[in-house]
C-alpha positions in Angstrom: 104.2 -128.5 65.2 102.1 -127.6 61.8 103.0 -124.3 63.0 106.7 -123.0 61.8 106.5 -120.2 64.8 107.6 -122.9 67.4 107.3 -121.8 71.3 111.1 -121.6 73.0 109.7 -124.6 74.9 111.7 -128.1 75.5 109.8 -131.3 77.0 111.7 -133.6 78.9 110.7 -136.4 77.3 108.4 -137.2 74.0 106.5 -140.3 73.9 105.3 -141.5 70.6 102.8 -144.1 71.0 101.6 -147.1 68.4 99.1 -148.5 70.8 96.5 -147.7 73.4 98.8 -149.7 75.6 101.8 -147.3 75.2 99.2 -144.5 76.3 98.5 -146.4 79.0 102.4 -147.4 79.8 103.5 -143.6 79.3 100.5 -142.3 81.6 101.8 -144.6 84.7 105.7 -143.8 83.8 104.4 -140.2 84.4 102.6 -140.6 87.5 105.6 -142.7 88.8 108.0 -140.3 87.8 105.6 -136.9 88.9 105.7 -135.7 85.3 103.2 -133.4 83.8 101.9 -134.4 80.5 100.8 -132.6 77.3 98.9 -134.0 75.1 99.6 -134.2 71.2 97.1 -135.5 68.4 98.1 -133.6 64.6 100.2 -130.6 66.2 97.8 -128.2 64.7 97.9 -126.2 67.3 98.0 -122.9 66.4 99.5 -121.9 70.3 101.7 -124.6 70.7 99.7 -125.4 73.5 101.0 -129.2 73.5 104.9 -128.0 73.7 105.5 -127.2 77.3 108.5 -126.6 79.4 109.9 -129.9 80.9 107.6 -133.2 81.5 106.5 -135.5 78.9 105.1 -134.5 75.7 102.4 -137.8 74.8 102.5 -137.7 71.0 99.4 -139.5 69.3 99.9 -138.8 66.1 100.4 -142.3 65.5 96.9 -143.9 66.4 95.0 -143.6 63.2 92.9 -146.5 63.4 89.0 -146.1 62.4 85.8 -148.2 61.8 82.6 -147.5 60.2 79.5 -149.4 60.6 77.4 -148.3 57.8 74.0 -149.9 59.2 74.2 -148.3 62.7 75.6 -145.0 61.1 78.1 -145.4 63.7 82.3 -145.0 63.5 85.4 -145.4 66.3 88.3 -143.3 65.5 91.6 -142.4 66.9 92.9 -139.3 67.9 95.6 -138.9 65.2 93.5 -140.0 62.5 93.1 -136.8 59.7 89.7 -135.7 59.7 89.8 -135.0 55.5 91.3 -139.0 55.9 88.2 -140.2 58.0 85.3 -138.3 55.3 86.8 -139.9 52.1 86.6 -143.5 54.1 82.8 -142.2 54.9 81.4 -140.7 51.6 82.9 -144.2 50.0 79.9 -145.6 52.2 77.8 -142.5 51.3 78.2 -141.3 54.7 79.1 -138.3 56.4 80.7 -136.1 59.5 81.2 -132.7 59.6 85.1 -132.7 59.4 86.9 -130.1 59.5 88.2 -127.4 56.6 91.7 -128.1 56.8 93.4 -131.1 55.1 95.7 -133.0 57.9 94.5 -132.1 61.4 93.9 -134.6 63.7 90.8 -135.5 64.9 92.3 -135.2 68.9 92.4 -131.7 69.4 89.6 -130.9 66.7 87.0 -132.5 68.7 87.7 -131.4 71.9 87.9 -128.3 71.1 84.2 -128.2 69.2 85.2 -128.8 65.7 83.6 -126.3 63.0 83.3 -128.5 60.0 81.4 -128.9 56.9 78.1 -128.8 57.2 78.3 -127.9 60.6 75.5 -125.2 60.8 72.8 -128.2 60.0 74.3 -131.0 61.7 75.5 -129.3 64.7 79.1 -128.4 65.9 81.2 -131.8 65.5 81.3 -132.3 69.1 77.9 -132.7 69.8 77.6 -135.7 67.5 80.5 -137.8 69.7 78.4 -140.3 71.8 81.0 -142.3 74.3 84.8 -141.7 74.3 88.0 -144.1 75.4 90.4 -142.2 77.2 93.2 -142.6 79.8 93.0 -141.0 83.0 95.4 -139.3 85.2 96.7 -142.5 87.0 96.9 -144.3 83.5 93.5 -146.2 83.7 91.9 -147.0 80.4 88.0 -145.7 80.7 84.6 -145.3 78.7 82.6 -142.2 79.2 79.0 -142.1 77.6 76.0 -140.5 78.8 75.8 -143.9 81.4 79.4 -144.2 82.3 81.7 -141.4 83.6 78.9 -139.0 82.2 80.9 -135.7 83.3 84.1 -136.8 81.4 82.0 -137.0 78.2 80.7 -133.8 79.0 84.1 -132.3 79.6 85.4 -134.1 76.2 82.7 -132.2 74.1 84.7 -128.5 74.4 87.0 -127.9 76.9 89.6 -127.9 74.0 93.1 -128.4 75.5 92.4 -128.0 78.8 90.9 -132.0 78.7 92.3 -133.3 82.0 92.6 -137.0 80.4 94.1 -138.7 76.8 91.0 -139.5 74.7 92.2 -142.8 72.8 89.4 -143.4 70.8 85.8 -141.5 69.5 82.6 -143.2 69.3 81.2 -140.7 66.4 77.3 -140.7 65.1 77.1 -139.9 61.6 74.7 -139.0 59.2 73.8 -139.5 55.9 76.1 -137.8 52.8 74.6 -134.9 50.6 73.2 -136.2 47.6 74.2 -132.7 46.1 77.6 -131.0 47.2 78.3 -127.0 45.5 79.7 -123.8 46.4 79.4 -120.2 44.9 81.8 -117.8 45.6 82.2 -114.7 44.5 85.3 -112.2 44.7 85.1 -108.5 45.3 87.6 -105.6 45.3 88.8 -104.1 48.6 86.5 -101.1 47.8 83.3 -103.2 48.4 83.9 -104.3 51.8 81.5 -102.0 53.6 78.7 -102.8 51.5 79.6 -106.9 51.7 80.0 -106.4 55.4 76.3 -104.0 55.5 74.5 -107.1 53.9 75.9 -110.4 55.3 74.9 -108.3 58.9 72.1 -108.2 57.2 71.0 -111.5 55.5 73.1 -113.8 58.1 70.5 -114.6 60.4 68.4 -116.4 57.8 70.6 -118.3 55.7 69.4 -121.6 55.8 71.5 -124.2 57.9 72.8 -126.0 55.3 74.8 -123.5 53.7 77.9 -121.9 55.1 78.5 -118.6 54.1 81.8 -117.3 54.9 84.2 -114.3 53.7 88.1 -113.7 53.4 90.3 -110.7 53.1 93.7 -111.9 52.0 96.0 -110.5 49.1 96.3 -114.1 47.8 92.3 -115.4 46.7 91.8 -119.1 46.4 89.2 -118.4 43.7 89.8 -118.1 40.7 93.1 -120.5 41.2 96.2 -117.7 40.8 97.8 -118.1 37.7 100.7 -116.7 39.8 101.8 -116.3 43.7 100.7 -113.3 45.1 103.1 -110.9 47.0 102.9 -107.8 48.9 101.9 -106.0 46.3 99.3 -107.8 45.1 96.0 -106.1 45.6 93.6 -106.8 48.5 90.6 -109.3 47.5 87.6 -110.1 49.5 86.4 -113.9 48.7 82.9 -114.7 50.0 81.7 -118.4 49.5 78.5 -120.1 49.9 79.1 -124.0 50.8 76.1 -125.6 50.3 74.7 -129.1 51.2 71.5 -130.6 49.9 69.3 -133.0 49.1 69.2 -132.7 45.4 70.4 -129.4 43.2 67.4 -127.9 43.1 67.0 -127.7 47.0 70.7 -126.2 46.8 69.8 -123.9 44.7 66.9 -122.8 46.5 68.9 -122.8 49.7 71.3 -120.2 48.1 69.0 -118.1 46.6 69.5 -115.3 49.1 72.4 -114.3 46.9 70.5 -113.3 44.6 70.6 -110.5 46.8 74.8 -110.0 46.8 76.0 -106.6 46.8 76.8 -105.4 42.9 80.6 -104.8 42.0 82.2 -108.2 41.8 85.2 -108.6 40.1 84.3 -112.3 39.5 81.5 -114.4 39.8 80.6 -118.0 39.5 77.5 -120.0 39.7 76.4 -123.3 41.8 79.0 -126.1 41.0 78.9 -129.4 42.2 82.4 -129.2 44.1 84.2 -132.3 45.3 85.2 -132.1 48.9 88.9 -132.7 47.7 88.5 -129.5 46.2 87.0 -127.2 49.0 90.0 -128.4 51.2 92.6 -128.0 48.6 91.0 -124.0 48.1 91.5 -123.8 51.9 94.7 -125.1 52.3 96.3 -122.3 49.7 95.5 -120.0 52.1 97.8 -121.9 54.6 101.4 -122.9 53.2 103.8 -123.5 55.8 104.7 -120.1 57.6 105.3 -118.8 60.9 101.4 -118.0 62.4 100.1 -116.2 65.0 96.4 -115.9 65.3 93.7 -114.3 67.3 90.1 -114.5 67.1 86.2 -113.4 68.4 83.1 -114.5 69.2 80.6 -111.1 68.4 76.6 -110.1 67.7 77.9 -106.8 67.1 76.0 -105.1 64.3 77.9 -103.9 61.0 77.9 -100.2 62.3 80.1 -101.2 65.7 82.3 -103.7 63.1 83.2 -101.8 60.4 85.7 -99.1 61.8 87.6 -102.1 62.5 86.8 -104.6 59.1 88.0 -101.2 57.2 91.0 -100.8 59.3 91.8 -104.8 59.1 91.8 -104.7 55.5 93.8 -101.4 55.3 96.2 -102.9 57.4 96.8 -106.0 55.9 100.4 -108.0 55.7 101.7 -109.7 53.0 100.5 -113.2 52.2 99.7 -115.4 53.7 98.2 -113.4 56.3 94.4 -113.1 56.1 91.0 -112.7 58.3 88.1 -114.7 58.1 84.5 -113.8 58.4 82.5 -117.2 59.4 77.9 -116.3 59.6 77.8 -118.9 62.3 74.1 -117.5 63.3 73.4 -120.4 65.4 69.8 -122.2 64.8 69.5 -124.6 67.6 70.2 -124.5 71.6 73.2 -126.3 72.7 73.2 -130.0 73.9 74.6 -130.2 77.3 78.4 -130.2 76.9 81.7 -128.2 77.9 81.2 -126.2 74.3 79.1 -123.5 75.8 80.2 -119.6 73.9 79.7 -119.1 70.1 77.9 -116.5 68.6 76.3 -114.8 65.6 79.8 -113.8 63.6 82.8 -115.9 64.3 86.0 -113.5 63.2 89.6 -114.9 62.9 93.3 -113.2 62.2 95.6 -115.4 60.6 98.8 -113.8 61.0 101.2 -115.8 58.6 104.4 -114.8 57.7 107.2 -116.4 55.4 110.1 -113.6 56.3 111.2 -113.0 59.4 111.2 -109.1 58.5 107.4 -109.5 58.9 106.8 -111.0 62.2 107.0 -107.8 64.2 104.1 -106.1 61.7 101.9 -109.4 61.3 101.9 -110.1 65.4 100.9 -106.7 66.0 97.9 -106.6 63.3 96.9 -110.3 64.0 96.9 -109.4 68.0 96.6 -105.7 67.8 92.7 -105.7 65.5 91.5 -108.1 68.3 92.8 -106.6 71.1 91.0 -103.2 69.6 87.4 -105.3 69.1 87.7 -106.8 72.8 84.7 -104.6 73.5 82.9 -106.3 70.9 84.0 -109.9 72.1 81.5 -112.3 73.6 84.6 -115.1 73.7 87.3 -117.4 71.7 87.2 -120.6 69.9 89.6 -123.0 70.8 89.8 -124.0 67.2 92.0 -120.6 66.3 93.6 -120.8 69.6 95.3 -117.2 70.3 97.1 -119.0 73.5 96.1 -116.0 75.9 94.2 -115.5 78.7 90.2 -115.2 77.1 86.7 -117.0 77.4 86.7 -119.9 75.5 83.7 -121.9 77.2 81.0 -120.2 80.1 82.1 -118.8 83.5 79.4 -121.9 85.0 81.0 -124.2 82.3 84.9 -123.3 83.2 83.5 -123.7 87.2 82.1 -127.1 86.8 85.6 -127.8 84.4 87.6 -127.1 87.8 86.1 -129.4 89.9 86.1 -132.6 87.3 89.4 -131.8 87.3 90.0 -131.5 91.3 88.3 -134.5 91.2 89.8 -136.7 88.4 93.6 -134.5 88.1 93.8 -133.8 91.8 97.8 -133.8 91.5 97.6 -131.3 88.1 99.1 -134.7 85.7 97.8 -132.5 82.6 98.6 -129.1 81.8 95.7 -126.6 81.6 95.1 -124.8 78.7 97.8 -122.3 78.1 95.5 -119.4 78.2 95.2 -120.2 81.4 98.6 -120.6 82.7 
């Protein structure tokens, strides 16, 4: 696990597979031997969901195989290939897919669960742009499933996170053309500005343009400016908000980020549009995630700044030591779903990163990670699976988790995978 806070949980057995053929061979050893399997790609999960009690733990962290087929716009990759691995292959080729923001995690779980990435707002949630998928089933037969073949296990594969009743060995991915123009602005504020940040991102958010991410984060140790020394838990509260912004040229990024214009006054630091490598955007993110113990909890809400603020206030007030943070994503959807397992998202996408690096702190950091969220539930329209908080919550439709049940009746009638572990 990426995740130091490791579940008291023991398989029986762990299966690393090279090949699509040990997938295969561990899949029918399993069957034989009436073993449950879980399912391991980067071991980014935040839950632990992969590392169960007993059975076999299939570890595909090992299958990092891709192509690229620059004409079609068109790639294959393997389940335990790195996402920020597969976009530097792609941008090489002045192509693109919207990967996700942290360096490392493997493309497995990331897409079946949705996958926020860059540039996600324009070119829709990763997901949706996977056209077929490879996978082994529950009797350890290798498959296809496109929109012609096995239709409903494609459908299943684009969101039901890791509650996929089959091992996906390979993605057929559509891509799209890179940015010409790649630039951030960010922008860092003092805890004492929070309410009026809060008061106009409700405000702006539904218009920003699609190809700009805007995003917040309340931590006590700010990626920007780059600390010129580690923060502790006295260091002061920071808000960072960042605009991500992918264009056509600079001048249609800069007109695309205009709106900030706008920006409530009081910044401690400001900086303009920069061209910014995407090395550099996943280093920023990755400071905020040095290896701790985690546990995590997020939202789905519409909820307006009035009905968030009590808690944003209380959130901030309340905060841990580093690395412990929250995350404020406008999501503000722009388009209808395609038809696919990821069915609940929402204007504001909030999420508690509850990191700790001495044990001292676990007790405090659980309880404002899982005690914030459990105080917004009335606010809550659902979960991502990307932030799983591995307890019982709505991370796809009530008609979505019904027709999830019987594909899996159907093609898991003996229960070979685990369900999610929300749903245990």
């Amino acid at each position: 696990m990426w995740n130091a806070n490791v579940p008291d949980r023991f398989p029986e057995r762990i299966v690393q597979a090279n090949s699509i053929d040990d997938v295969v061979s561990a899949m029918r050893a399993a069957k034989a031997a009436g073993h449950q399997v879980a399912v391991r790609s980067g071991g980014h999960s935040w839950s632990g969901n992969h590392v169960r009690e007993g059975g076999v733990l299939l570890d595909l962290s090992r299958l990092t195989s891709f192509t690229i087929d620059r004409e079609a716009m068109t790639a294959t990759a393997e389940p335990g290939l790195g996402g920020s691995d597969l976009i530097v292959a792609l941008m090489k080729q002045d192509l693109f897919f919207p990967v996700g923001h942290c360096r490392g995690v493997g493309l497995g779980g990331y897409l079946l669960q949705g996958g926020f990435g860059f540039n996600g707002r324009a070119l829709g949630i990763a997901c949706s742009n996977v056209t077929a998928i490879d996978y082994v089933d529950a009797d350890g037969e290798l498959r296809h499933a496109s929109e012609t073949e096995n239709s409903d296990m494609l459908w299943a594969a684009r969101g039901s996170g890791p509650g996929f009743f089959g091992v996906v060995v390979r993605f057929h991915l559509r891509l799209s053309r890179k940015p010409h123009f790649i630039g951030n602005v960010a922008t860092q504020y003092p805890r004492e500005r929070l309410e009026d940040l809060v008061r106009w991102i409700d405000r702006v958010g539904p218009d920003v343009p699609p190809q700009v991410e805007l995003q917040f984060v309340i931590s006590r140790n700010p990626s920007f400016p780059p600390p010129l020394r580690k923060a502790t838990r006295a260091s002061p509260v920071r808000i960072e908000l960042a605009a991500t912004v992918m264009a056509e040229s600079r001048s249609a990024a800069k007109a695309a980020v205009s709106f900030l214009s706008s920006r409530p006054k009081g910044a401690r630091i400001r900086s303009p549009l920069v061209p910014t490598p995407m090395g550099a955007m996943l280093s920023a993110v990755m400071q905020h995630y040095p290896t701790a113990k985690w546990e995590t909890d997020n939202l789905w809400t519409h909820a307006s700044a009035d009905e968030l603020l009590p808690h944003l206030l209380r959130v901030a007030d309340t905060l841990p030591p580093p690395p412990a943070h929250m995350l404020w994503l406008n999501w503000a959807p722009q388009a209808d779903l395609a038809d696919m397992a990821f069915t609940v998202q929402d204007r504001t996408f909030l999420s508690f990163y509850g990191g700790w690096l001495d044990d001292a702190d676990a007790e405090a950091t659980t309880a404002w990670s899982r005690g914030n969220v459990a105080a917004m539930q009335s606010l809550s329209t659902g979960v991502q699976f990307a932030d799983d908080p591995g307890r019982p919550s709505r991370g796809v439709s009530e008609s979505a988790q019904a027709r999830l049940d019987a594909l899996r009746a159907q093609h898991d009638p003996d229960g070979r995978f685990h369900r999610w572990i929300g749903d245990s």
